[in-house]
N, C-alpha and C positions, 0 to 999 in steps of 0.2 A: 504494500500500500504506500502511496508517496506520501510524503513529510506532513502534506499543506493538507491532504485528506486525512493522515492521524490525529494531528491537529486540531482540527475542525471537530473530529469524533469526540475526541477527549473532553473539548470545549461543550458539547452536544451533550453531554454526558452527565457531565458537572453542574451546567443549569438545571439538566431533568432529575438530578440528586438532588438541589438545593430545593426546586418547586417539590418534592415527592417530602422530602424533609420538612419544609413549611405545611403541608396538608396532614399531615401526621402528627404533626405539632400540635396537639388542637385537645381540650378535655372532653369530645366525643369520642376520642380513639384511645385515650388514658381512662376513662371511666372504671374499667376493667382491669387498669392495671395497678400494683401494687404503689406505685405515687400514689393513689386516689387516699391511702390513711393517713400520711402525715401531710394532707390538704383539708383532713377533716378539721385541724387546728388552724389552718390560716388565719389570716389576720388577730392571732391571739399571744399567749406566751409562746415564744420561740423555743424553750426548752421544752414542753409537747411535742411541738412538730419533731424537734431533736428524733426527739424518744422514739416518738410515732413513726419516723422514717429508717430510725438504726432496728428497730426488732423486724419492720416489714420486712428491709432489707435481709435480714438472717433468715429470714422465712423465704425468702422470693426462691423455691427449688421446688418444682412441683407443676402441677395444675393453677393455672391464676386465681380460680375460682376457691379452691382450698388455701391459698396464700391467703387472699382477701379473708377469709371466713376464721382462718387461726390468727393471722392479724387483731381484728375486729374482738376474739375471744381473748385472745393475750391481754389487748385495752381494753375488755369490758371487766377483766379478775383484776385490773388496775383502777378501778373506777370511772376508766374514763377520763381520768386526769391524773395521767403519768409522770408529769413534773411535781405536781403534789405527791404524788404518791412513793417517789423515788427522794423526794427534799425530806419525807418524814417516814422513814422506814420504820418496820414495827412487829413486832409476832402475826401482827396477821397479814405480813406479807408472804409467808412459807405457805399459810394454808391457804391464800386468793389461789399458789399459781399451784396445788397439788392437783394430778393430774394432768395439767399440762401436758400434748407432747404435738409434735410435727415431723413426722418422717425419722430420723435419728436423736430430732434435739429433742430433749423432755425435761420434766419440771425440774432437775435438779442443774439441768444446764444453766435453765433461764432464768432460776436462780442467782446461779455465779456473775451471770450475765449484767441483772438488777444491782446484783449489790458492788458489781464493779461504778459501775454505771454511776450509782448512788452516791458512792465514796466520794467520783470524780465529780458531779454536778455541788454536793455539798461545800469541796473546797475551794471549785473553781468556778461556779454559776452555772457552767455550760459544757455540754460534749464538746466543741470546737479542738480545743486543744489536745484533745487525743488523736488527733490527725494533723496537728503542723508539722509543716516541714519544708524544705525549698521546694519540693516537685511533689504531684498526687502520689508516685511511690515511695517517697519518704515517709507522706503522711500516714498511707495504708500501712508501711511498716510498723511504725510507730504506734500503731492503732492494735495492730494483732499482738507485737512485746507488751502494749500494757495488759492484752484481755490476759495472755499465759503468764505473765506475773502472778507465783505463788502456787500456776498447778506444776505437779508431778510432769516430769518429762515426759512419760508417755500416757499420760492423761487422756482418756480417751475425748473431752471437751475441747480438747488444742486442736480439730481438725476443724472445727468454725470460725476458726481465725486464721485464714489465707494469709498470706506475705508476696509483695512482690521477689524476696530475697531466696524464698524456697521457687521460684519459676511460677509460681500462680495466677493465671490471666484476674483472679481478684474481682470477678466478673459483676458480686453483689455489693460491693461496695464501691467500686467503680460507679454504678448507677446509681446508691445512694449518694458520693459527694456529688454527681451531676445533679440529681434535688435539691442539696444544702446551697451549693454555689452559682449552680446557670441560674439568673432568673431573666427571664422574658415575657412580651408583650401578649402571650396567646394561654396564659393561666394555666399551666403544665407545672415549671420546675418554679422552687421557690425561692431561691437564692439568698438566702439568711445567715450566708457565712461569706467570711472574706479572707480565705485564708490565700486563695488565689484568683488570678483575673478568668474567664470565660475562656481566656485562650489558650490556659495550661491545661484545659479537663482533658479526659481520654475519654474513651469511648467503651461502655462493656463490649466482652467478647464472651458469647459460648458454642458449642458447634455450630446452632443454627446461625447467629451472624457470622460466625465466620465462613459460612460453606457460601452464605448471600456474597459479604464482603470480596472470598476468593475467584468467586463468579463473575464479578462488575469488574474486576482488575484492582482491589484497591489494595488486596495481599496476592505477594506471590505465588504459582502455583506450590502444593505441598500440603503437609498435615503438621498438625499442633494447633494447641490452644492453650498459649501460656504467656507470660510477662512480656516475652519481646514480640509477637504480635501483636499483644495491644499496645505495644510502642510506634511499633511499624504501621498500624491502621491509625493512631493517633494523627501521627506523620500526617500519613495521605489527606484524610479529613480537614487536616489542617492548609496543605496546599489547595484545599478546596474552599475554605471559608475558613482564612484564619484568625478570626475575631472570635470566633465561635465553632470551634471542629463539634464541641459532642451536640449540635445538630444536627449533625447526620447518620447519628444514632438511631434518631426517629424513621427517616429513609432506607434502615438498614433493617430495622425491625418490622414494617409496616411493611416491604418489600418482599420480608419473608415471610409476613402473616398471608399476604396477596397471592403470594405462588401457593401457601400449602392448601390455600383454599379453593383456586381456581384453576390449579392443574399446568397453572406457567410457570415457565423459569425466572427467574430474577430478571433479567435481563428483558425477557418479552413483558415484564409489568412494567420495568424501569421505559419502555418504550410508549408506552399510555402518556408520561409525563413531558415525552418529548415532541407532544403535538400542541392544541391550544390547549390556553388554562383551565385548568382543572376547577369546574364548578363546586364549590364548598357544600353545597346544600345535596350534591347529589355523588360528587365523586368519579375517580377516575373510569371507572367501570358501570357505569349508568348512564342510560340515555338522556 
């Protein structure tokens, strides 16, 4: 293919990523998703939303429909008001979360979890600082040494605390600091922290983005799904919109929810976005 025609393609490409990204962007297509619990706090104490979006996040492996619903039951055994509830710990916090469980993690995880959590909001106001650092892998690092402070080495609770530094794509918490930190004009993410600008975020990875991502060109051909992928797709994203790469997270997730459901490839929904504008009220795929 000559230069001036790659060119063009790539260019072709990159607009129908950004429009596919902006329509996705949108709280009719988050409704569903695990953002939707720490929104249920908006405009409120910011330490809720904290709470509200770091348990989602732990939760977010699964069916969305069962995230939301152990979410939603984790904050109702907290009453509903997790910064209260974590500023004033007490015996009947053991018996709100007995029973507890989601997949692997169970009441005595999200125990350690609380009273990590507790410790740190009491001395400091706020989760923020369990995740500073110059870059989002610093901060994730820093995030998973505090939660394993204290357990046994091979604890079987250390495996919910991913690190960039063991290779882990960090995939839920990744999407959690894009809640704490993007905020934008279309009521998705919240952006209640400042620990870094919009243009440092990364993008989650798990097989499904990355199988969409390695389809569009944005990762090389191959396999894996770990830290320097989602260095390498941060990249790209970012030569794509570099004010703001983890918007086209939205384009990456919505691209593959479009194929699993309509029997197209990434690449033939990504081509829906490369004709006119995509009608808001009806969508790429409606007349």
């Amino acid at each position: 293919m000559p230069l001036r025609r790659r060119v063009d393609s790539k260019a072709s490409q990159d607009a129908a990523l950004l429009r596919a990204a902006r329509y996705y962007n949108a709280p009719w297509f988050v409704a569903k998703d695990p953002v939707s619990i720490p929104r249920r706090y908006a405009g409120g104490d910011p330490v809720d939303i904290e709470i509200a979006g770091l348990l989602a996040a732990h939760l977010a492996w699964g069916r969305r429909e069962t995230i939301l619903a152990k979410a939603g039951d984790w904050l109702h055994r907290m009453e509903n008001r997790p910064a209260d509830f974590l500023r004033n710990p007490s015996p009947r916090t053991a018996a709100a979360m007995k029973g507890f469980v989601h997949r692997t993690l169970c009441d005595t995880d999200a125990l350690w979890m609380m009273g990590v959590w507790s410790d740190y909001i009491r001395q400091f106001g706020s989760l923020q600082g369990m995740f500073e650092g110059p870059t989002v892998g610093d901060g994730l690092a820093r995030y998973a040494s505090l939660m394993k402070e204290g357990l046994p080495l091979k604890d079987r609770l250390r495996k919910h605390f991913a690190s960039p530094l063991q290779g882990s794509a960090c995939k839920r918490m990744v999407m959690f600091l894009r809640w704490m930190v993007r905020k934008d004009e279309a009521g998705v993410d919240l952006g209640i922290w400042s620990l870094w600008g919009p243009d440092q975020l990364l993008l989650p990875l798990d097989v499904h983005a990355d199988r969409t991502a390695r389809s569009l060109g944005l990762l090389p051909p191959g396999q894996g799904v770990g830290w320097k992928e989602v260095v390498m797709l941060g990249e790209a994203a970012r030569r794509i919109h570099p004010k703001d790469p983890a918007l086209l997270d939205f384009a990456l997730f919505g691209l593959g929810e479009e194929a699993n459901r309509t029997g197209l490839t990434p690449v033939e929904v990504l081509d829906r976005f490369r004709r006119a504008p995509v009608d808001p009220e009806k969508g790429p795929f409606e007349g």
